[in-house]
C-alpha positions in Angstrom: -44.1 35.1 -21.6 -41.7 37.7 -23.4 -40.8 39.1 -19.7 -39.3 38.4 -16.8 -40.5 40.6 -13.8 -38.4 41.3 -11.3 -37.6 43.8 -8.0 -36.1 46.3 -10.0 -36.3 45.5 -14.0 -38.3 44.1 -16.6 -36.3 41.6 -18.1 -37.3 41.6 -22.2 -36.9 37.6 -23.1 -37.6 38.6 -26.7 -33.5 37.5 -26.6 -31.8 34.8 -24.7 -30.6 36.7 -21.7 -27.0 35.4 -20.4 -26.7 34.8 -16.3 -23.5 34.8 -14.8 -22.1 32.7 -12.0 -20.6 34.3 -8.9 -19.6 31.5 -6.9 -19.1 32.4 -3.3 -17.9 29.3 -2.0 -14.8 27.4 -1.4 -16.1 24.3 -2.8 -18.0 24.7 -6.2 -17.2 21.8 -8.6 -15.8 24.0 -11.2 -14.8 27.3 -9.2 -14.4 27.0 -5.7 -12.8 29.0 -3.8 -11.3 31.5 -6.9 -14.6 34.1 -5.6 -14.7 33.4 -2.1 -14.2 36.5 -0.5 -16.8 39.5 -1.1 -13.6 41.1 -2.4 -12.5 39.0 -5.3 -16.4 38.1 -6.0 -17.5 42.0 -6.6 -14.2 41.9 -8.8 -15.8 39.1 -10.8 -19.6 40.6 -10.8 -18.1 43.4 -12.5 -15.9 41.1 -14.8 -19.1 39.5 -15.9 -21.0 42.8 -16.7 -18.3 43.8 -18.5 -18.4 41.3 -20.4 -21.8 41.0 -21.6 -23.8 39.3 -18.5 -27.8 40.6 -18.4 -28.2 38.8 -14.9 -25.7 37.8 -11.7 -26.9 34.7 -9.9 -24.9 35.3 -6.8 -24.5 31.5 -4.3 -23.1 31.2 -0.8 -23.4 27.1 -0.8 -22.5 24.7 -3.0 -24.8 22.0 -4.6 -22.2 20.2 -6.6 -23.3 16.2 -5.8 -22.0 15.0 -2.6 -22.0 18.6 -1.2 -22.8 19.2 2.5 -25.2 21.3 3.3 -23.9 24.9 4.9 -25.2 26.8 7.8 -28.0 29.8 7.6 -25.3 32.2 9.4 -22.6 31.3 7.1 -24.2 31.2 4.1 -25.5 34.5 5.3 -21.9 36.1 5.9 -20.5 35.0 2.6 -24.0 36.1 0.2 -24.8 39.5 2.3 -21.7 41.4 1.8 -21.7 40.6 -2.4 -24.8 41.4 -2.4 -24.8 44.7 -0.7 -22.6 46.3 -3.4 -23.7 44.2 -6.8 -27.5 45.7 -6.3 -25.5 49.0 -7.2 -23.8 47.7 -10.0 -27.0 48.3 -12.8 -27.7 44.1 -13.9 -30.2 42.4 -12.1 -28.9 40.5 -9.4 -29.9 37.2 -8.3 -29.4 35.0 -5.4 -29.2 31.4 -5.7 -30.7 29.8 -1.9 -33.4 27.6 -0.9 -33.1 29.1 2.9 -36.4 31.7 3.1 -34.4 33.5 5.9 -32.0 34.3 3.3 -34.6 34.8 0.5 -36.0 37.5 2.9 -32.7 39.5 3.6 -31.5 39.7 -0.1 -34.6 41.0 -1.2 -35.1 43.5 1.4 -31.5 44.3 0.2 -32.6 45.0 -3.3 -31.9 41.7 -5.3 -34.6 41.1 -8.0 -34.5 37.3 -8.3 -34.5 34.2 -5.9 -33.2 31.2 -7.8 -34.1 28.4 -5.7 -32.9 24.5 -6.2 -35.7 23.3 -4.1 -38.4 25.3 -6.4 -39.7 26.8 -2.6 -40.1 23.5 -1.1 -38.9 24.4 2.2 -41.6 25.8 4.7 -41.6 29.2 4.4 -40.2 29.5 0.9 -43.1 30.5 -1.0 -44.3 32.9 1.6 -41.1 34.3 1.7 -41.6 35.4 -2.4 -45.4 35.7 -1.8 -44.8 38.4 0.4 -42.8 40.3 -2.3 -44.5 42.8 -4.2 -42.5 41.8 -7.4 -39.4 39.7 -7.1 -38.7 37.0 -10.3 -38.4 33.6 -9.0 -36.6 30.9 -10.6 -37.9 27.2 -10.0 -35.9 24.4 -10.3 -36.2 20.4 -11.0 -34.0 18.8 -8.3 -34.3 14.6 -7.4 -33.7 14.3 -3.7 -30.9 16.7 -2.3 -27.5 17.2 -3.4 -25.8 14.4 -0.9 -28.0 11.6 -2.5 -29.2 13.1 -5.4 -26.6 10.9 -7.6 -26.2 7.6 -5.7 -30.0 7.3 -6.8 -30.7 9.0 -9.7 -34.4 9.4 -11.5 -36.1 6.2 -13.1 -37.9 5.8 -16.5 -38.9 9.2 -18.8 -37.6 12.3 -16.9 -39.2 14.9 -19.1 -43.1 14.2 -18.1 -41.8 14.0 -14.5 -39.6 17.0 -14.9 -42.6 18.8 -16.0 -45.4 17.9 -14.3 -43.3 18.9 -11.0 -42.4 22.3 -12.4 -45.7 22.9 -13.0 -47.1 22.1 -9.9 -44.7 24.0 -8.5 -45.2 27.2 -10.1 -49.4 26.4 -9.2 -48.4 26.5 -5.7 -47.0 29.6 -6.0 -49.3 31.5 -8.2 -52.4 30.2 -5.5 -50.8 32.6 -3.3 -50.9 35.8 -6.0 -48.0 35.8 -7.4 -48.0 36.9 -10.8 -47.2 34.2 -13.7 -44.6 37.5 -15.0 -42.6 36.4 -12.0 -41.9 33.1 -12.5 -39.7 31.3 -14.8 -38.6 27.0 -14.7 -35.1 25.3 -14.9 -35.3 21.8 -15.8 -32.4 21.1 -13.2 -29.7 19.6 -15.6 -27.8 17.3 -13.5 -29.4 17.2 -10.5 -30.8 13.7 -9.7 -30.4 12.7 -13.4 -28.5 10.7 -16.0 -26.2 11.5 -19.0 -29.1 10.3 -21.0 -31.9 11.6 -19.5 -30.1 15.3 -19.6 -29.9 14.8 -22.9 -33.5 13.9 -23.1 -34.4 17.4 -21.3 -31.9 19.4 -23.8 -33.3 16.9 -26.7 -36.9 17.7 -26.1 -36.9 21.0 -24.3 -40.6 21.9 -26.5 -42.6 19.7 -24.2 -40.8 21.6 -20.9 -42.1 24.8 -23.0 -45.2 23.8 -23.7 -46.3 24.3 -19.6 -46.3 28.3 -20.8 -43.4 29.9 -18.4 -40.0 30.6 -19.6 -37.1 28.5 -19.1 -33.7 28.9 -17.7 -30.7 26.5 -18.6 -28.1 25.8 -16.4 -25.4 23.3 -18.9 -22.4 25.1 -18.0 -19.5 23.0 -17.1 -22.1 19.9 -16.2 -20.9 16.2 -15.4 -22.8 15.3 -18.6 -20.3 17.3 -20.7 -17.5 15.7 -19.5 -19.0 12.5 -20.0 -19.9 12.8 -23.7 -16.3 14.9 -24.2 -13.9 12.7 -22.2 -13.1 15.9 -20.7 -12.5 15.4 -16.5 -11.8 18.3 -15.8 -14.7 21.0 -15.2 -13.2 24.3 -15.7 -11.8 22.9 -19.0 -15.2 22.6 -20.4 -15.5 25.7 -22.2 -16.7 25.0 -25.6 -19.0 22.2 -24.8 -20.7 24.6 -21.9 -21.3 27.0 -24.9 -22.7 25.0 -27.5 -25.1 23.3 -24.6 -26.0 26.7 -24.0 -26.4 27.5 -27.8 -28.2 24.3 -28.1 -30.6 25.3 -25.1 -31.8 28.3 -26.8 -32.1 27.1 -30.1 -35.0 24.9 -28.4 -36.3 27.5 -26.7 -34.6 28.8 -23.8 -34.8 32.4 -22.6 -32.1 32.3 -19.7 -28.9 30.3 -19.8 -26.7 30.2 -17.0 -23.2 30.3 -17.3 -19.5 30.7 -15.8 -18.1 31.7 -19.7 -19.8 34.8 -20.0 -17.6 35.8 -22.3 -17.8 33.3 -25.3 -21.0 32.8 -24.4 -22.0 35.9 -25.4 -20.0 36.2 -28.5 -21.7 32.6 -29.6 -25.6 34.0 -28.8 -24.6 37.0 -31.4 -23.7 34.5 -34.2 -27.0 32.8 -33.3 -28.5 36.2 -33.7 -27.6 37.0 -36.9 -28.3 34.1 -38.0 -31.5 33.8 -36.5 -32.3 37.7 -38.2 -31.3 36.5 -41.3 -33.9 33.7 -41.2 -36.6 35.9 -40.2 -35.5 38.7 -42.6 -35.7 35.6 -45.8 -39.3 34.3 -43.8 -40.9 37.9 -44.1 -40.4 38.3 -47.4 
């Protein structure tokens, strides 16, 4: 699929499209708390436009391992007000929930995308986006929840399993009319997985490709970059989070999602011209 449909755009994945972070929590494991105000997070939304970002994934709970899970209301006073204003702001704005009651009042807001953790697992997701005339809808890969997610991480080969539940997942959804334009997968890096079998996803992303929707990688600042850099701390993982996400689309990937907007950005046009070069020597 060379397009992403959405409320309000037409997203071209003929290039990797860059999605910013707005974090606005006071506990995300790399950021929390610097955006947790609508204030200071429509100060970063327009930060992150400004600096290159194609899509804002705006998140009012935090799903960093161990994380508790946060109350519809609350999540709903700290997502609504951001979300209000960024729909103005000309980028197609996402919302990263797995509530439906909070799927249904961004959208009816404006916002173009649900990115949901649970892929639409909890009753009433999928009607929620069904009901839509033409909102995108990001799946995710996600091994039990986020409190348990790594005291018992997946067994064997993740990739097949990774797969085959994506798909599945994105069946469900399109049994209820929802256009295949609409949909895109994310693997779930780190989510219910080890250093080795993220790796494996990154490693083999082709056979994630092969199910026919466009993919979406989230590497940015992940445990499993600090565990292969000795690097502890997560806002310190800068140029690891970039070449993951160079990495990610080199394989294939039409969406990476990403706090460095910036340098990630600037690293994607080096791919580019690189990548025009190639097909410019393959033409002739």
């Amino acid at each position: 699929m060379s397009f992403w449909q959405t409320s309000r755009f037409h997203i071209d994945l003929t290039q990797p499209r860059v999605m910013g972070i707005v974090n606005v929590t006071p506990d995300s494991f790399s950021d929390g708390g610097n955006y947790a105000d609508a204030s200071t997070a429509l100060h970063h939304c327009e930060e992150m436009i400004a600096q290159g970002a194609d899509i804002l994934d705006i998140g009012g709970e935090s799903t960093r391992p161990g994380s508790p899970a946060v109350p519809l209301e609350l999540e709903l006073a700290r997502v609504l007000p951001v979300v209000r204003v960024a729909v103005t702001l000309g980028v197609a704005i996402s919302v990263d929930t797995y509530k439906p009651e909070v799927m249904r009042a961004v959208l009816d807001m404006g916002a173009d995308i649900v990115n949901d953790i649970q892929a639409l697992r909890r009753p009433g997701a999928r009607d929620a986006i069904a009901a839509h005339p033409s909102c995108g809808v990001c799946l995710m890969h996600m091994h039990r929840d986020p409190q348990t997610m790594q005291v018992s991480p997946m067994q064997g080969d993740v990739v097949p399993q990774v797969r085959s539940f994506l798909v599945d997942a994105a069946n469900e959804l399109r049994a209820l009319a929802v256009d295949v334009s609409r949909i895109v997968l994310d693997p779930g890096i780190g989510f219910g997985k080890t250093v080795p079998q993220n790796f494996a996803l990154l490693a083999r992303q082709q056979e994630l490709l092969a199910a026919g929707y466009p993919l979406l990688a989230g590497w940015s600042r992940k445990s499993s970059l600090g565990a292969v850099t000795g690097i502890a701390d997560a806002s310190a993982r800068l140029l690891p989070s970039v070449v993951a996400a160079v990495l990610a689309v080199e394989r294939g990937a039409r969406i990476v999602r990403v706090h460095d907007v910036r340098e990630t950005v600037e690293a994607l046009a080096v791919w580019r011209a690189m990548n025009q070069e190639q097909q410019r020597r393959d033409e002739k």
